[in-house]
C-alpha atoms as an extended CHARMM CRD file, in Angstrom:
* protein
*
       128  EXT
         1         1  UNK       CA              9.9970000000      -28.1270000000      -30.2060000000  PROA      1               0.0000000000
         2         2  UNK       CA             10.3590000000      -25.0130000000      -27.6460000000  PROA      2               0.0000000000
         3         3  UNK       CA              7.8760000000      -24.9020000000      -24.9190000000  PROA      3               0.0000000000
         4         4  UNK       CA              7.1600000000      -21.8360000000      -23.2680000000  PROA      4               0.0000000000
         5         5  UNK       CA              4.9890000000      -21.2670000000      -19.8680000000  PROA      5               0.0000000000
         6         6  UNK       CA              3.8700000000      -18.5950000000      -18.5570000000  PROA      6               0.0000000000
         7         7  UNK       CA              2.3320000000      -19.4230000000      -15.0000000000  PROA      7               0.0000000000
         8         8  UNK       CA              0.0130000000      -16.8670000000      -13.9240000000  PROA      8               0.0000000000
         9         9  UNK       CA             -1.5860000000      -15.6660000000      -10.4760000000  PROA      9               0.0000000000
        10        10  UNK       CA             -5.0740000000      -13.7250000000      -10.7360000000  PROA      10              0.0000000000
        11        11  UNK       CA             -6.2250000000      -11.1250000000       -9.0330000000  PROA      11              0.0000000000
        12        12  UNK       CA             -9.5680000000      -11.3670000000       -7.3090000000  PROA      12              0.0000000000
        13        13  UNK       CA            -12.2660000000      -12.2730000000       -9.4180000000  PROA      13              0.0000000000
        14        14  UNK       CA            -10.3180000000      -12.3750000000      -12.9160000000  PROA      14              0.0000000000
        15        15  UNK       CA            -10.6960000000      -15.9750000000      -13.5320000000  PROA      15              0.0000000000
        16        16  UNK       CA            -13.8030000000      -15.2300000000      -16.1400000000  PROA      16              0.0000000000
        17        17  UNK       CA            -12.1860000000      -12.2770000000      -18.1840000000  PROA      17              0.0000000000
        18        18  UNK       CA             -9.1250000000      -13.9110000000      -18.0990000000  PROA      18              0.0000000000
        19        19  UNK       CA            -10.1250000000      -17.2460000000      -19.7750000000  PROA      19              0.0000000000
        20        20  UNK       CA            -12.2080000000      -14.8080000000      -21.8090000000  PROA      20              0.0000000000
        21        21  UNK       CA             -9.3600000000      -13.1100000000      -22.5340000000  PROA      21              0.0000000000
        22        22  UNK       CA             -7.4730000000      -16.2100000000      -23.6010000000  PROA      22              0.0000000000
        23        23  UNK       CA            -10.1760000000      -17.7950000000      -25.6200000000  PROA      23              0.0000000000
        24        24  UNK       CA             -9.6740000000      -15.0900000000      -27.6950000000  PROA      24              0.0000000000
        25        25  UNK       CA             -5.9340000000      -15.1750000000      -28.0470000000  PROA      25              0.0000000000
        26        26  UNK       CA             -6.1990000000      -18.8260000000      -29.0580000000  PROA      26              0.0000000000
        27        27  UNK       CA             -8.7800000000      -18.2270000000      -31.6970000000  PROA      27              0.0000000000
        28        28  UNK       CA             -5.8860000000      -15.1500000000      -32.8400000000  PROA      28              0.0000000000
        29        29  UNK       CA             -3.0360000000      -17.7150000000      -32.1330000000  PROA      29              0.0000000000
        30        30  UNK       CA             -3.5410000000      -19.7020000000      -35.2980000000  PROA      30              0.0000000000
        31        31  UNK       CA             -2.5100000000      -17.4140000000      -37.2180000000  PROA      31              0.0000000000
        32        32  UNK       CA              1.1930000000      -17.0700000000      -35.9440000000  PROA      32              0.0000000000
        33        33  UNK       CA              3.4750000000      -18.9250000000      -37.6970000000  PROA      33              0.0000000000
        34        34  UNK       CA              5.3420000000      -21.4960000000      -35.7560000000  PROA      34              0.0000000000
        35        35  UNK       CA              2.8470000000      -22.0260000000      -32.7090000000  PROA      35              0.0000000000
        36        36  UNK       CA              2.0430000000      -25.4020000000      -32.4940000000  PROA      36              0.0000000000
        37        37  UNK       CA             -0.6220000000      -25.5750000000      -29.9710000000  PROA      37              0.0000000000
        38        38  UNK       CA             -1.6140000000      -22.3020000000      -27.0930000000  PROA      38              0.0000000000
        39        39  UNK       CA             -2.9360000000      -24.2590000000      -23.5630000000  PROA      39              0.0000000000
        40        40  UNK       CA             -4.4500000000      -22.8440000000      -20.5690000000  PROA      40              0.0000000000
        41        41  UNK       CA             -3.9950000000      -25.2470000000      -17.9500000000  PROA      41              0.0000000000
        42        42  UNK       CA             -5.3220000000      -25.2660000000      -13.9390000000  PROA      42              0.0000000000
        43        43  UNK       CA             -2.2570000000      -26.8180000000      -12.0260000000  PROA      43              0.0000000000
        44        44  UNK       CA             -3.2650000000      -28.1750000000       -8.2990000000  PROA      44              0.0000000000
        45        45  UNK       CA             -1.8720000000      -24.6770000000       -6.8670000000  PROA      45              0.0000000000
        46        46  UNK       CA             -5.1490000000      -22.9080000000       -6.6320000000  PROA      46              0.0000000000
        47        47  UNK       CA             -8.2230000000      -21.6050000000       -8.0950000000  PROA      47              0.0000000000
        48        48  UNK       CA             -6.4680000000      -18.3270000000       -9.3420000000  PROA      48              0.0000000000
        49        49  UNK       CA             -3.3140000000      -20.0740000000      -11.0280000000  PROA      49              0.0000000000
        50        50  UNK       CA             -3.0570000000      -20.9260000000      -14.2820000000  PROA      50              0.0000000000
        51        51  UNK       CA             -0.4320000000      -21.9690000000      -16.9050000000  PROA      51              0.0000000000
        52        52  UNK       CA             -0.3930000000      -20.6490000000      -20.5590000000  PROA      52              0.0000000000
        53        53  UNK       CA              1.7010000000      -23.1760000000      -22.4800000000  PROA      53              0.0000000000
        54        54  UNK       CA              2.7340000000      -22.0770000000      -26.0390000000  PROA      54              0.0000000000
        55        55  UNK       CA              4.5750000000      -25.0040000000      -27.9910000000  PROA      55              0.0000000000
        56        56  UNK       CA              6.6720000000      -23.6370000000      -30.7240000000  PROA      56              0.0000000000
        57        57  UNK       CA              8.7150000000      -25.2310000000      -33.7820000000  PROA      57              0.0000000000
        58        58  UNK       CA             11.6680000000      -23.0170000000      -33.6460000000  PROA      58              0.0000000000
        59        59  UNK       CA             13.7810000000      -21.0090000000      -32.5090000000  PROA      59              0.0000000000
        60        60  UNK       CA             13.1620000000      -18.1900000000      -34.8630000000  PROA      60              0.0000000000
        61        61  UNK       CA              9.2890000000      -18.5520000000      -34.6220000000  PROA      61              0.0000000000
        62        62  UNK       CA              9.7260000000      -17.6050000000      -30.9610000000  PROA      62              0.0000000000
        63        63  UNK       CA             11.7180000000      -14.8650000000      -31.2540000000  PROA      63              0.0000000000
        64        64  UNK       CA              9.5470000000      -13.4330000000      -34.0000000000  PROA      64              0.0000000000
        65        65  UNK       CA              6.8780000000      -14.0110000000      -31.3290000000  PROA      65              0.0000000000
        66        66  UNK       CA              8.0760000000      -11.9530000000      -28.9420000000  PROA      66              0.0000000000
        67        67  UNK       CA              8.0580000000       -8.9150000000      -30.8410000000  PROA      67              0.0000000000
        68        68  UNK       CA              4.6200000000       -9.4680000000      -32.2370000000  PROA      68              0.0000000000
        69        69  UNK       CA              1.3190000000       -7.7560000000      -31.2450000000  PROA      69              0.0000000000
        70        70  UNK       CA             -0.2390000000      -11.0620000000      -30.2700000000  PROA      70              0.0000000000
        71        71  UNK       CA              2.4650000000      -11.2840000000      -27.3220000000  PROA      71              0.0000000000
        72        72  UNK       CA              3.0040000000       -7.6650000000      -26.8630000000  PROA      72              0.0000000000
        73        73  UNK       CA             -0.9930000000       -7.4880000000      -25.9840000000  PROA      73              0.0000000000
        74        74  UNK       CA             -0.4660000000      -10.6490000000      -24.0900000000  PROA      74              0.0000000000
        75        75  UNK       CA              1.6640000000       -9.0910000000      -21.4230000000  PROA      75              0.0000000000
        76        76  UNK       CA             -0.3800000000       -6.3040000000      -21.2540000000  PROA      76              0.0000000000
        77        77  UNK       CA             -3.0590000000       -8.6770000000      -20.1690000000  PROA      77              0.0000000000
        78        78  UNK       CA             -0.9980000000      -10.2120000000      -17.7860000000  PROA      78              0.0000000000
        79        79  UNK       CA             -0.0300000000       -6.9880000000      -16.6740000000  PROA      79              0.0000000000
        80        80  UNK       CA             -3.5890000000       -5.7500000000      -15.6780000000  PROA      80              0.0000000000
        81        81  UNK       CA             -5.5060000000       -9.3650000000      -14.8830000000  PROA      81              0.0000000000
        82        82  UNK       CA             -2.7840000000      -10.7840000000      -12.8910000000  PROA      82              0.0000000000
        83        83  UNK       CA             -1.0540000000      -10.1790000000       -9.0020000000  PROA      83              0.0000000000
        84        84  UNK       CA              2.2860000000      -12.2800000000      -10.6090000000  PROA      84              0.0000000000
        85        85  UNK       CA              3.6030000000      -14.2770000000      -13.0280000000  PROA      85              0.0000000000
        86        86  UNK       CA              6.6170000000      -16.1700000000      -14.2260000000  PROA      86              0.0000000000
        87        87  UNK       CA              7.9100000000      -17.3140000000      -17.3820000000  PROA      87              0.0000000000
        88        88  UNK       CA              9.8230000000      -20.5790000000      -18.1610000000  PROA      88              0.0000000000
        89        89  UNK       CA             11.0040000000      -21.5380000000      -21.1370000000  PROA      89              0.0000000000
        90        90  UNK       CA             13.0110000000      -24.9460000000      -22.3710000000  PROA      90              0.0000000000
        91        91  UNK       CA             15.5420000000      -24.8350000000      -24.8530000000  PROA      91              0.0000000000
        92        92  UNK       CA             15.9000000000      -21.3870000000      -25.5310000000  PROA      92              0.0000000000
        93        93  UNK       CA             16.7100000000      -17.8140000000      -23.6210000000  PROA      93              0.0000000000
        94        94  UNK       CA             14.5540000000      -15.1610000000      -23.9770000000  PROA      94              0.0000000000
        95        95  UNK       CA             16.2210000000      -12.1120000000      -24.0160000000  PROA      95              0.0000000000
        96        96  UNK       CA             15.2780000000      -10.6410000000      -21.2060000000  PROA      96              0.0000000000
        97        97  UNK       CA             15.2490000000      -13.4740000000      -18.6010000000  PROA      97              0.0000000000
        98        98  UNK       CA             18.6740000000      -15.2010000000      -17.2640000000  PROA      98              0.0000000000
        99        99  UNK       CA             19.8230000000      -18.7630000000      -18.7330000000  PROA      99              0.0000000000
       100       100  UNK       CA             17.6750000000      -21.7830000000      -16.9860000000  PROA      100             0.0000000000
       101       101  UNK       CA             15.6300000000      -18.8500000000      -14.6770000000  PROA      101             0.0000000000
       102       102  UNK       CA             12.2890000000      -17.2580000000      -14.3880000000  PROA      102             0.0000000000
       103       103  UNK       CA             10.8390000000      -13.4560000000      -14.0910000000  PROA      103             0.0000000000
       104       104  UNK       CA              8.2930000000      -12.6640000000      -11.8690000000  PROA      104             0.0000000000
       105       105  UNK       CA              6.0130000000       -9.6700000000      -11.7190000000  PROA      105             0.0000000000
       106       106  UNK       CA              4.6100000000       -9.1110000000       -8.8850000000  PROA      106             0.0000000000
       107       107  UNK       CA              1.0420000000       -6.7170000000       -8.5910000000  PROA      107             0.0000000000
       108       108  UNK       CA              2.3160000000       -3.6050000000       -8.6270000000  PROA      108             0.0000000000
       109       109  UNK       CA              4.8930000000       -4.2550000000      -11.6080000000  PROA      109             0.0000000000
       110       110  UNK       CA              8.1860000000       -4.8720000000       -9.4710000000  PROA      110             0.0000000000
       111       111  UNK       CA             10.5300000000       -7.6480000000      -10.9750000000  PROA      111             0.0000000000
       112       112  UNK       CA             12.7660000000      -10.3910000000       -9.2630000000  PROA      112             0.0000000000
       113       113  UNK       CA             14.7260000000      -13.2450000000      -10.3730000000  PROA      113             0.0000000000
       114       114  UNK       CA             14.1580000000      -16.5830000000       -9.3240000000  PROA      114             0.0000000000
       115       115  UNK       CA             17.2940000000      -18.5560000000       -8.7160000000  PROA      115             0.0000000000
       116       116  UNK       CA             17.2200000000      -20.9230000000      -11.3640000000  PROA      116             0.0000000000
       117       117  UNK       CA             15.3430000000      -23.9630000000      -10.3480000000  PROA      117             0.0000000000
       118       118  UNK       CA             13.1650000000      -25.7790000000      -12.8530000000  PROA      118             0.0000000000
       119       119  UNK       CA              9.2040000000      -26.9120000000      -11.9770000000  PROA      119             0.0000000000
       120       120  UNK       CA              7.8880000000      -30.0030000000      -13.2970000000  PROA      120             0.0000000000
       121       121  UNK       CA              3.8540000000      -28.9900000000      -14.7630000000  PROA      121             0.0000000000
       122       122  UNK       CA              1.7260000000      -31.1040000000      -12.8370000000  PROA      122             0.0000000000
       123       123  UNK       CA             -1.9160000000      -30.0280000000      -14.1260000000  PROA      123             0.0000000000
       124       124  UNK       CA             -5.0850000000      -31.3290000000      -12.4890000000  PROA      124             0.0000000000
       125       125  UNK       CA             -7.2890000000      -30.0390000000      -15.2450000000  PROA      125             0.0000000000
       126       126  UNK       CA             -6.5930000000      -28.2740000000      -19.0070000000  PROA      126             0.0000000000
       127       127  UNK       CA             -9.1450000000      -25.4780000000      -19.3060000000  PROA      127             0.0000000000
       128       128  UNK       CA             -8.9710000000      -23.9230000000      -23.4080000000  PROA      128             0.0000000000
């Protein structure tokens, strides 16, 4: 199993459309083959941060993920809902992030590279 988090910073009152938002991608998420279960989780950083955790099979179901609709419309979301973000992923490199690190986006689209330390999830609630 590959687990893949994207942890998520909202802008100013996003919260609603963007569990809206991701109600609806998890409805849409059954349908991709591979994708064992889609969370949104509320770790103890704040009210504006969440965690999206997709759990994945493979390899290959992942990768066919990221060039999919479902994800491409899922950044796009990210894109216009969120201040920053930052993707981790075990197991597996995506092709665009560095072995073992994480990409953030800040607000106004800008991109830096975290220097490769790992987070341990520590959730105080699991929201979808």
């Amino acid at each position: 199993m590959i687990t893949m988090t994207v942890a998520v910073k909202l802008g100013p009152h996003k919260e609603k459309e963007f569990l809206q938002f991701m109600s609806s991608l998890q409805e849409k998420g059954k349908e991709v083959k591979g994708l064992r279960d889609l969370k949104v989780c509320q770790p103890n950083k704040g009210r504006n941060n969440f965690d999206v955790v997709y759990e994945w099979e493979g390899e290959r179901d992942i990768r066919n993920y990221l060039e999919m609709e479902h994800f491409k419309v899922f950044r796009g979301a990210v894109a216009v809902l969120c201040r920053e973000s930052e993707i981790r992923c075990s197991d597996f490199l995506i092709p665009w992030l560095q072995p073992c690190s994480s990409q953030r986006t800040d607000g106004d689209g800008g991109k830096s590279q975290d220097k490769g330390e790992t987070e341990s999830l520590d959730h105080s609630l699991l929201i979808l």
